[in-house]
N, C-alpha and C positions, 0 to 999 in steps of 0.2 A: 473924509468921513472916518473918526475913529470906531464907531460905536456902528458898524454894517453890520458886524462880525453877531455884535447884540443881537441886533435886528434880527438876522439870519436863525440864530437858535431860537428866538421868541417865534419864531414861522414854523422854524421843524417841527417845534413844542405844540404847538399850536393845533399844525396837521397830524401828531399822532396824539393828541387827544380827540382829535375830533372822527380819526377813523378808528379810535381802540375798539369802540361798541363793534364794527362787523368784521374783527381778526377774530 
């Protein structure tokens, strides 16, 4: 799998937009 690496930052992206509201 080339494209984990992708996946992996569309996840981090992912979870810090979805906890920015309670930092």
């Amino acid at each position: 799998m080339e494209n984990y690496k992708e996946l992996l930052e569309r996840a981090f992206k992912a979870m810090e937009n979805a906890y920015a509201p309670y930092s």
